[in-house]
C-alpha positions as CSV (number, residue, x, y, z in Angstrom):
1,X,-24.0,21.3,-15.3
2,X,-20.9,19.1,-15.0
3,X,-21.5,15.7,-15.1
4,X,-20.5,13.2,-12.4
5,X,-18.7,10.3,-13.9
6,X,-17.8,8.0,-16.4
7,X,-20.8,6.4,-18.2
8,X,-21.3,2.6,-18.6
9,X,-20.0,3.0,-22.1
10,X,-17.1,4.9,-22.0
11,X,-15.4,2.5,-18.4
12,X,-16.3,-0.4,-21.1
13,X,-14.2,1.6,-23.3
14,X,-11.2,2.6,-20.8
15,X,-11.4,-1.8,-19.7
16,X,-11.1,-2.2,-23.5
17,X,-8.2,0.1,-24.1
18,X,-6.3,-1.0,-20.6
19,X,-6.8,-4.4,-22.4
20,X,-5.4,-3.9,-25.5
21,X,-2.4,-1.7,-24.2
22,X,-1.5,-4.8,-21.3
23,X,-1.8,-7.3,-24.2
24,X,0.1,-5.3,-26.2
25,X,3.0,-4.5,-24.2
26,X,2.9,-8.2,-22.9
27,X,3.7,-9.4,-26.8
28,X,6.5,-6.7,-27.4
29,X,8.3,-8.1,-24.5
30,X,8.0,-11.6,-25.5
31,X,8.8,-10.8,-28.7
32,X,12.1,-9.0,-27.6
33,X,13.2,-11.8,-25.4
34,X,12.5,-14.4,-27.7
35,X,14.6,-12.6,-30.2
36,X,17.4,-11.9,-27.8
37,X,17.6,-16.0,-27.1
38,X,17.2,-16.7,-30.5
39,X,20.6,-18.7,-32.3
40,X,20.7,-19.3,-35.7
41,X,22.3,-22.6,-37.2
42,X,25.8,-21.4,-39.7
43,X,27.7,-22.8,-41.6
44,X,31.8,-22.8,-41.4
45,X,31.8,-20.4,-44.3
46,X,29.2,-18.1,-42.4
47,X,31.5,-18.1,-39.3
48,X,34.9,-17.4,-41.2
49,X,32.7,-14.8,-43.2
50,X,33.5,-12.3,-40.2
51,X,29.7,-10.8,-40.5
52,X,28.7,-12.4,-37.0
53,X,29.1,-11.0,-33.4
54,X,31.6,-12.3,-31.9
55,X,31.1,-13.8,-28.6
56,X,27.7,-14.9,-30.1
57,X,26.2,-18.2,-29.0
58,X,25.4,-20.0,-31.9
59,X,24.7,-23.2,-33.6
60,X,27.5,-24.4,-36.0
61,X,26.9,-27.2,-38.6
62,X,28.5,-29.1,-40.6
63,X,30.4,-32.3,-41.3
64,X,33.3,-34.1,-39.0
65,X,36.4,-34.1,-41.8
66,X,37.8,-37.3,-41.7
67,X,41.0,-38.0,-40.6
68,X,40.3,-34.8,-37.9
69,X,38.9,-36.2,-34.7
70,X,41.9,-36.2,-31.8
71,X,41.1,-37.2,-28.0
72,X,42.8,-35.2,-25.4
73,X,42.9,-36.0,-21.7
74,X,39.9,-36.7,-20.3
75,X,36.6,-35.9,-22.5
76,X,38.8,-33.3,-24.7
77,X,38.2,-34.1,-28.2
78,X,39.1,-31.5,-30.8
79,X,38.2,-31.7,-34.6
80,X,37.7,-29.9,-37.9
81,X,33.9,-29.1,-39.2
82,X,33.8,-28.6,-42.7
83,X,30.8,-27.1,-44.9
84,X,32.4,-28.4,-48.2
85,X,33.7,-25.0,-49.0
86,X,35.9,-24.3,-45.6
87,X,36.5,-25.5,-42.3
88,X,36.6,-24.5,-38.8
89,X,38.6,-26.2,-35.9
90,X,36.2,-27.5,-32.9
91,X,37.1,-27.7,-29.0
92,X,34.5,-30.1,-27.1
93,X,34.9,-31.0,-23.5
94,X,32.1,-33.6,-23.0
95,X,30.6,-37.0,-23.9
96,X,29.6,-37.3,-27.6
97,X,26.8,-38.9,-28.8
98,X,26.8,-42.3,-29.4
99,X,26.1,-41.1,-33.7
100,X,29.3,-39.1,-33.9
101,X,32.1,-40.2,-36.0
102,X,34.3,-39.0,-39.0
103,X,31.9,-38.0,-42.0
104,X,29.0,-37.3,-40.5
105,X,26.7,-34.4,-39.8
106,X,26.7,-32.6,-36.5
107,X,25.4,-29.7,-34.9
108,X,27.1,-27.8,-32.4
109,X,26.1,-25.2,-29.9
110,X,28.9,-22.9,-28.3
111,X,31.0,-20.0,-29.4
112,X,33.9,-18.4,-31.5
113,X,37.0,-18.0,-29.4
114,X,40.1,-16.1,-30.4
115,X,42.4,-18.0,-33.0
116,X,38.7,-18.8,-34.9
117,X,38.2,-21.8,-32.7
118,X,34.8,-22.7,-32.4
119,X,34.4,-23.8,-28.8
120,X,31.4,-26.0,-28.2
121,X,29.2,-26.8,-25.3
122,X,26.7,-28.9,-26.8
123,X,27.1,-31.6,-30.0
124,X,24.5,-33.0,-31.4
125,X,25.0,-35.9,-34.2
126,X,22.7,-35.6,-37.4
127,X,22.1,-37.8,-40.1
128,X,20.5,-36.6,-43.0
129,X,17.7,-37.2,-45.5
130,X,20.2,-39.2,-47.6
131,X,20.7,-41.8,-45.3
132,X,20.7,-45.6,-46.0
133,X,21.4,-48.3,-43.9
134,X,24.6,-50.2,-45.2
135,X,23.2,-53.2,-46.3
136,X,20.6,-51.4,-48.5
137,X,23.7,-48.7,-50.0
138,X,25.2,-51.9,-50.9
139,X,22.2,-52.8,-53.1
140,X,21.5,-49.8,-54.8
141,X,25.6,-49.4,-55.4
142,X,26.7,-46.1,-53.2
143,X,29.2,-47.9,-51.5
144,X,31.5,-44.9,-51.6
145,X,30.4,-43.7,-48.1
146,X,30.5,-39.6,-49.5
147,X,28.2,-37.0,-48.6
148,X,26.2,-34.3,-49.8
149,X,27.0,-31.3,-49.2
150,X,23.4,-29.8,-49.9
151,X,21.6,-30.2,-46.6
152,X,24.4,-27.3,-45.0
153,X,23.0,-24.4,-46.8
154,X,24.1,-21.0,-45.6
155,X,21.5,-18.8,-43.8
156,X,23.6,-15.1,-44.6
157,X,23.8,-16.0,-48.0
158,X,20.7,-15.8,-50.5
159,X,19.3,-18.3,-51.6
C-alpha cells in the first residue's frame, strides 16, 4: 500500500521549513549588503597606516590644523586634517558648513587618491563633548582655545 500524499502534519512541516529557509536567506543578504555599504570613521594615522583598501569610501576625522585652510577657484578649498599624531592633506570641492573653521572637528566622507590625498565629497563640522560657549570658557579660565585630542580614537588600533 503506498500512500497518496502528504499528511496535514508533514505540509505544516514543509510551510515551516520553506519559512525558515526564505527568512533565512532574506537576512544573509541583508546582512551582506549592509556590510558591503558599511564605512568606518579613521583617523589620519589609520589612513597613513597603509592597512586600508585603497579606493575605499570612508569617513576620515579629525581636526582642521590651523594655519591650513587655502581657497581655490571657485568652492576648491584644500586643508590639512590632523589626529594629533599625523596629518593628512584634504581636497573639497563644495560649500562647507557654516561650523567649519581652523581647530575644529570635522568629519569627512570621500576617498584616498594617489599622492595620500584624501579627497572628499562630503564634510561635516563637529563639535565635541568639550565644548563651551566663549563667554562661559572665559569664566571657568580655558581661554587658550586648544583641543583634545581624545574624542579621535583610532578604530584599527586596540583599545
Amino acid at each position: 500500500m503506498s500512500r497518496p500524499g502528504l499528511t496535514k502534519r508533514q505540509k505544516r512541516m514543509v510551510a515551516v521549513a520553506a519559512l525558515v529557509t526564505g527568512v533565512s536567506l532574506a537576512a544573509a543578504l541583508g546582512v551582506t549588503a549592509f556590510r558591503k555599504n558599511m564605512m568606518y570613521f579613521y583617523t589620519p594615522s589609520d589612513l597613513l597606516s597603509g592597512t586600508l583598501p585603497a579606493g575605499a569610501a570612508l569617513q576620515l576625522g579629525g581636526l582642521v590644523e590651523r594655519g591650513s585652510l587655502k581657497h581655490g577657484e571657485g568652492l576648491k578649498i584644500e586643508f590639512v586634517m590632523s589626529d594629533c599624531k599625523n596629518a593628512v592633506p584634504v581636497r573639497y570641492d563644495g560649500v562647507l558648513p557654516d561650523l567649519f573653521r581652523e581647530g575644529q572637528g570635522v568629519v569627512a566622507t570621500g576617498h584616498m587618491e594617489a599622492g595620500q590625498v584624501f579627497v572628499a565629497s562630503t564634510i561635516l563640522a563637529k563639535h565635541d563633548e568639550n565644548y563651551m560657549p566663549p563667554n562661559v570658557a572665559k569664566a571657568v579660565g580655558n581661554v587658550d582655545g586648544k583641543h583634545s585630542c581624545a574624542p579621535f580614537k583610532s578604530v584599527t588600533a586596540p583599545s
